[in-house]
C-alpha positions as CSV (number, residue, x, y, z in Angstrom):
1,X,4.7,-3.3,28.6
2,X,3.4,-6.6,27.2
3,X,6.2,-9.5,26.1
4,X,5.4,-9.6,23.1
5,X,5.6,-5.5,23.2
6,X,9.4,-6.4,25.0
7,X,10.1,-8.5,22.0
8,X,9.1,-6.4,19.8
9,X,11.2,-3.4,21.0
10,X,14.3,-6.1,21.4
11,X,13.5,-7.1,17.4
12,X,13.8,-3.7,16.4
13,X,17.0,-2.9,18.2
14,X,18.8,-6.0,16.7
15,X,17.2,-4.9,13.1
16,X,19.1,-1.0,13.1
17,X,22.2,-2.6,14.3
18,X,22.3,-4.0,10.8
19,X,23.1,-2.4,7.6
20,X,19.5,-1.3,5.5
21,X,19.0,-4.0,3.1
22,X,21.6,-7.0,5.0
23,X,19.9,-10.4,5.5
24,X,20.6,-10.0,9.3
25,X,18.1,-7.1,9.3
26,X,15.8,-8.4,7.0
27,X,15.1,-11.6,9.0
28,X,14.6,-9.6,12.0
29,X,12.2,-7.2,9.9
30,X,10.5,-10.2,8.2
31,X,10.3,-11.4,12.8
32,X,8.6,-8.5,13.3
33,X,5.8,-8.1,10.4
34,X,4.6,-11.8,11.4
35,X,4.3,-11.0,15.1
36,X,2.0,-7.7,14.2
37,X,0.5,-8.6,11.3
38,X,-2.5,-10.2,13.2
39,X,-2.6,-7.0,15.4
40,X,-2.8,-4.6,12.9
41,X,-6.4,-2.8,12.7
42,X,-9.4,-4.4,9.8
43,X,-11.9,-3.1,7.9
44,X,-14.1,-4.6,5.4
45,X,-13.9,-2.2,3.2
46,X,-12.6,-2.5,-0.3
47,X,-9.2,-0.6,-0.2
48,X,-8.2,-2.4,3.1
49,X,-5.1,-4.2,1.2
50,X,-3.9,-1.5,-0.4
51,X,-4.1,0.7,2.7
52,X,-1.8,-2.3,4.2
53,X,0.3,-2.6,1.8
54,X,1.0,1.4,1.9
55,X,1.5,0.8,5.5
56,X,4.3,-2.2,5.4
57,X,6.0,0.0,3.0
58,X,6.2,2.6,5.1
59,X,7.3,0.4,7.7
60,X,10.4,-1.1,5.9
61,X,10.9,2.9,5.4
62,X,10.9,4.1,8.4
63,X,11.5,1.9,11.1
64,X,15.3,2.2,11.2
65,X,15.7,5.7,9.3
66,X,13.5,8.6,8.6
67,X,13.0,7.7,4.7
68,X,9.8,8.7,4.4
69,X,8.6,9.9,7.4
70,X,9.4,10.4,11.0
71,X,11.7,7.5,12.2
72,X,10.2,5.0,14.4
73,X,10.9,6.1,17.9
74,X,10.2,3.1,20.3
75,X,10.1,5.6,23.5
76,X,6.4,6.8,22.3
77,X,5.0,4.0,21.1
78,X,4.9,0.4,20.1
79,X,5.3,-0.9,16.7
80,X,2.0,-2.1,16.6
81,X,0.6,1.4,17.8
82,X,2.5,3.2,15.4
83,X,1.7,1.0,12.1
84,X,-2.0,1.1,13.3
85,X,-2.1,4.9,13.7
86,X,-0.4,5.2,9.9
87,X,-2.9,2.1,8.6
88,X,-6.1,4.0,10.2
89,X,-4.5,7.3,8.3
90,X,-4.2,5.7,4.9
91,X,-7.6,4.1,5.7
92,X,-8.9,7.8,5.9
93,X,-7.3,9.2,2.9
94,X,-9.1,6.1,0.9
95,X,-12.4,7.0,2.2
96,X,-12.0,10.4,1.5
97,X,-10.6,9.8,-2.0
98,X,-13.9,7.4,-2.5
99,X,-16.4,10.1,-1.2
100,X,-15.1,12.7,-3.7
101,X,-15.0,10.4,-6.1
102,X,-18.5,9.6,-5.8
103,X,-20.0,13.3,-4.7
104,X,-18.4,13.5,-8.7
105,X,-19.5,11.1,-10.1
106,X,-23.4,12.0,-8.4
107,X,-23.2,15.7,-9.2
108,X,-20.4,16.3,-11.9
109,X,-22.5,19.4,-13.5
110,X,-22.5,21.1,-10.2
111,X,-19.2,20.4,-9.9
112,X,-17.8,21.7,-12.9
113,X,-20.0,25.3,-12.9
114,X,-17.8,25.6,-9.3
115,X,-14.5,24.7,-11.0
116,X,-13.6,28.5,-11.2
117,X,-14.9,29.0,-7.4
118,X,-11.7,30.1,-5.2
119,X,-13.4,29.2,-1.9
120,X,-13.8,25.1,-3.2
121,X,-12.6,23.1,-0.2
122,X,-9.8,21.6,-1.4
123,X,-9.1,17.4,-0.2
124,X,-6.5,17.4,1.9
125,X,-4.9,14.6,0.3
126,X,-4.1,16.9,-2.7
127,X,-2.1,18.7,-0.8
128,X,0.1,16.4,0.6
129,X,4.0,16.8,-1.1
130,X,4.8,14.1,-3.8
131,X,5.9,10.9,-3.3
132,X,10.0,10.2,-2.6
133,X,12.0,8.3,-4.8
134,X,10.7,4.7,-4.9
135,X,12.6,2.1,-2.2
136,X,14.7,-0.6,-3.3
137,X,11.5,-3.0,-1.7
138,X,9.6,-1.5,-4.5
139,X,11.9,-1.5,-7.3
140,X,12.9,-5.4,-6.7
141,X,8.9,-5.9,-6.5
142,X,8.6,-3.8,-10.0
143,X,11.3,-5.8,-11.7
144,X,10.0,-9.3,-10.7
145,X,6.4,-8.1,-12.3
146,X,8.4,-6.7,-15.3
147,X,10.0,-9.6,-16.0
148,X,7.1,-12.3,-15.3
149,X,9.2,-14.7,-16.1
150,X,7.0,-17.4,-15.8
151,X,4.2,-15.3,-17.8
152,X,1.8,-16.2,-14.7
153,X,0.7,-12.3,-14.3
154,X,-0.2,-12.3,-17.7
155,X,-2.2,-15.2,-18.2
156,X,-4.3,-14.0,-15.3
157,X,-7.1,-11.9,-16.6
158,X,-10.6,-10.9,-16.3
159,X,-12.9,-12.6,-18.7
160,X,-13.4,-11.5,-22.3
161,X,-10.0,-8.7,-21.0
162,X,-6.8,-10.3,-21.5
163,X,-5.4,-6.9,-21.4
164,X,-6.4,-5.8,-17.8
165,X,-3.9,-9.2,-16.2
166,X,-2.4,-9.3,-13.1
167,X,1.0,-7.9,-14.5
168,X,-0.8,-4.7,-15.8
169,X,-2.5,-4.0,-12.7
170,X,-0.1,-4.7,-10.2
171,X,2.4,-2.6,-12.2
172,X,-0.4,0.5,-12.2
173,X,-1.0,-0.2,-8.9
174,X,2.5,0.2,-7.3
175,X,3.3,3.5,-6.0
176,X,2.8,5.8,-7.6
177,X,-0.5,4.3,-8.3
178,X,-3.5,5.0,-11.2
179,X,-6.5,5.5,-9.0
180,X,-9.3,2.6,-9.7
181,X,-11.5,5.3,-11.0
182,X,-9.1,6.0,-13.5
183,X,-8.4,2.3,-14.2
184,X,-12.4,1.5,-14.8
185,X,-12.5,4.6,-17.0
186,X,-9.7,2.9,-19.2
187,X,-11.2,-0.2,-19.3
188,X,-14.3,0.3,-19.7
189,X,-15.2,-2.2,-16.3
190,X,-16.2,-1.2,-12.9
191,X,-14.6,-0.2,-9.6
192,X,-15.7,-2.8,-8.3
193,X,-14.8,-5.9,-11.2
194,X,-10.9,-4.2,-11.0
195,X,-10.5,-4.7,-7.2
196,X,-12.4,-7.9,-6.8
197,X,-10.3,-9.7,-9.3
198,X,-7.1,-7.8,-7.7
199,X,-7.9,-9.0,-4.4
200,X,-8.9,-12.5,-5.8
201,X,-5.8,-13.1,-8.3
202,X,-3.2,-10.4,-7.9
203,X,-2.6,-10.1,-4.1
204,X,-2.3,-13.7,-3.8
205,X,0.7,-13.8,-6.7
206,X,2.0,-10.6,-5.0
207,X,2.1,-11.7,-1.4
208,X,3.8,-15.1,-2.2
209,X,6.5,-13.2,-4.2
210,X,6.9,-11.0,-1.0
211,X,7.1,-14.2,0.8
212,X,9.7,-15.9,-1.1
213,X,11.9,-12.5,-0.4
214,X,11.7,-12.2,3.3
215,X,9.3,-9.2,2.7
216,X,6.7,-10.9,4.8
């Protein structure tokens, strides 16, 4: 095992001593996401960010109890293996969810003469059981973009769209979140205009709110 692996498993340890949502345990939490952050697996591909922000959500989870999911067990793997395995798994629901999305969009009239058809292969992601109850990370994160005190999220919109801001998206966007299809169906923009300007203006806002908490 590496030392920063050894630090890692002693960070952890010190976090679960502490009570879920105590300072003590979210510094050491807050220790932990900056050390793996830059070992975390990339992609260039358009729903990287949201894949990792599904993935440090888990992680504040899971990592001292089984919210969500199986709780971290540091015997099988490191923390960096085991938010890598769930990053590359939420990487392959996105791409899944885009190649359907697209195999509609190419051949809806094919599509919808086989709607009736009981041997359609079904996407494996619709299977999957519905989301828990949101996490206090996620309500406190919810609340701040409510509130927009400052009315920052609002002001920041696309051109010519003051209605598609930063507060609007980031709030259809949190779990459980409006697919971007859906979004550029709504308003009338592209899949492509929604995530460039959430990437450019929202995650930026978002990220140093997550900062100023101790999220990251």
């Amino acid at each position: 095992m590496s030392h920063l692996d050894q630090q890692l498993r002693q960070l952890v340890e010190d976090a679960c001593q502490h009570p879920a949502g105590s300072p003590d345990r979210q510094k050491r939490m807050t220790q932990i996401i900056r050390m793996v952050s830059g070992k975390l697996w990339k992609e260039n591909v358009p729903y990287y960010q949201d894949a990792l922000q599904q993935t440090w959500v888990y992680f504040c989870q899971n990592l001292c109890e089984a919210a969500t999911g199986e709780r971290y067990n540091p015997d099988r793997s490191t923390v960096t293996t085991w938010l890598n395995y769930y990053l590359r798994r939420r990487l392959q629901d996105f791409y899944h969810r885009t190649q359907k999305q697209q195999a509609q969009l190419v051949s809806p009239q094919v599509r919808s003469s086989r709607s009736g058809d009981a041997n359609d292969v079904l996407d494996p992601v619709d299977s999957l059981p519905a989301r828990p109850d949101v996490p206090p990370i996620l309500d406190e994160v919810r609340a701040w973009v409510e509130a927009d005190a400052s009315g920052e999220l609002r002001r920041i919109h696309i051109e010519g769209h003051p209605q598609v801001n930063c507060r609007e998206l980031i709030l259809r966007r949190l779990p459980p979140e409006t697919s971007w299809k859906e979004l550029a169906e709504e308003f009338g923009l592209t899949v492509s205009t929604l995530s460039s300007f959430y990437q450019r203006q929202c995650m930026p806002r978002l990220r140093k709110f997550g900062e100023s908490q101790g999220y990251i």
